[in-house]
C-alpha positions in Angstrom: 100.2 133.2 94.2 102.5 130.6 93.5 102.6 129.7 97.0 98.7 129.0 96.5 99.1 127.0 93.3 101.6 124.5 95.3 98.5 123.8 98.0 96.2 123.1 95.4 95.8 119.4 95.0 93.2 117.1 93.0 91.3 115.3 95.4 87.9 112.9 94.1 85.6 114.5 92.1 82.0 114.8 91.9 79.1 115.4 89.3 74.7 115.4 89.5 72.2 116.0 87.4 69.0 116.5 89.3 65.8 116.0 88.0 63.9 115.5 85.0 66.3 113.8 82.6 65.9 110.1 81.7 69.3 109.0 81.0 70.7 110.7 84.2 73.1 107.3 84.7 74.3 108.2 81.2 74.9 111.7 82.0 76.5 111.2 85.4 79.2 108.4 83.8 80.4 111.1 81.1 80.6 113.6 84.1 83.2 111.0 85.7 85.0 110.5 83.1 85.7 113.9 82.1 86.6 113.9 86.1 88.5 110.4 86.0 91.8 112.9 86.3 90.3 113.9 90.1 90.7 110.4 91.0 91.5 106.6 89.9 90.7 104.5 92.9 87.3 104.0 92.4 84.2 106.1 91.3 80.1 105.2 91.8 76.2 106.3 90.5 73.2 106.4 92.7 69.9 107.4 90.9 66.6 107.8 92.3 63.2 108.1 90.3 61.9 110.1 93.5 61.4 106.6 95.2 64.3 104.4 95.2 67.6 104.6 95.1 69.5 101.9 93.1 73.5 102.3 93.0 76.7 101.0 91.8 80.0 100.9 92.4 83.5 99.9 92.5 87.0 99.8 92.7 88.9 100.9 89.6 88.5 103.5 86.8 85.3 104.8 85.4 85.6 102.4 82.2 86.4 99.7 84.4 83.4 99.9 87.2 80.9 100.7 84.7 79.5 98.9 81.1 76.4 99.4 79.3 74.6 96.4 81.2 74.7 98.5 84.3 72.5 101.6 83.0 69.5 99.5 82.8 69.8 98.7 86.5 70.2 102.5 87.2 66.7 104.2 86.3 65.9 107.2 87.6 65.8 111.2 86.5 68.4 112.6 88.4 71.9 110.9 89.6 74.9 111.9 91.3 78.7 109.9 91.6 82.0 110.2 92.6 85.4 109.3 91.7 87.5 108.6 94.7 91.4 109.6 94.9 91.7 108.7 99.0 92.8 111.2 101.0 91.4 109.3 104.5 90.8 106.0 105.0 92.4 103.0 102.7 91.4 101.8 99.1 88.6 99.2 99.0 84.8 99.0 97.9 84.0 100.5 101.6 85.4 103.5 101.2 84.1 104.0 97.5 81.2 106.7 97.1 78.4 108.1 96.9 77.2 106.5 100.2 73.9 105.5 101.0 72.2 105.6 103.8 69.0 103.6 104.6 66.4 104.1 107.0 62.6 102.2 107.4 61.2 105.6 106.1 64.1 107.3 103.9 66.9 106.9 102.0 69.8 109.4 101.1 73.1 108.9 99.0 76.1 111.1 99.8 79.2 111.8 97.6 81.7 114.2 99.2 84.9 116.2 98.2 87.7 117.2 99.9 89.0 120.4 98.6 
């Protein structure tokens, strides 16, 4: 058991709410903060209405990325986000999820966690 313990490491963290609920932006940021301890290096909300995606992100803490201006830009019923502690790749807005992916007839965001 102990052997296990001393593998277990804190690596990003992530946090949704899907569908129905109007302040899902709202929702999602108190998720990542409560997760902040899973990672420091940057953290990021998409939220969709069903339509559009509209994200935002950054390097830094949750209370640094994200201030009250930036709910109105994220509408939408359901949300997911990430706070990143990097395991691969280097620090930088780049590397800083969820991702989106963009197509002329979809869209899709991605937040991952390595565990």
């Amino acid at each position: 058991m102990l052997a296990e313990i001393k593998g277990l490491n804190e690596e990003c963290g992530v946090f949704a709410i899907w569908g129905g609920h109007e302040k899902a932006a709202e929702l999602t940021y108190y998720g990542l903060h409560a997760l902040q301890h899973r990672g420091q290096e940057g953290a990021g909300i998409v939220t969709t209405d069903g339509e559009k995606l509209n994200v935002h992100k950054g390097v830094g803490l949750v209370n640094d990325v994200f201030s009250e201006d930036q709910f109105s830009r994220l509408q939408g019923n359901a949300a997911i986000g990430h706070v990143r502690y990097a395991t691969q790749g280097g620090g930088g807005y780049e590397n800083v999820q969820p991702l989106v992916f963009r197509s002329q007839t979809k869209s899709m965001a991605l937040a991952t966690m390595v565990i």
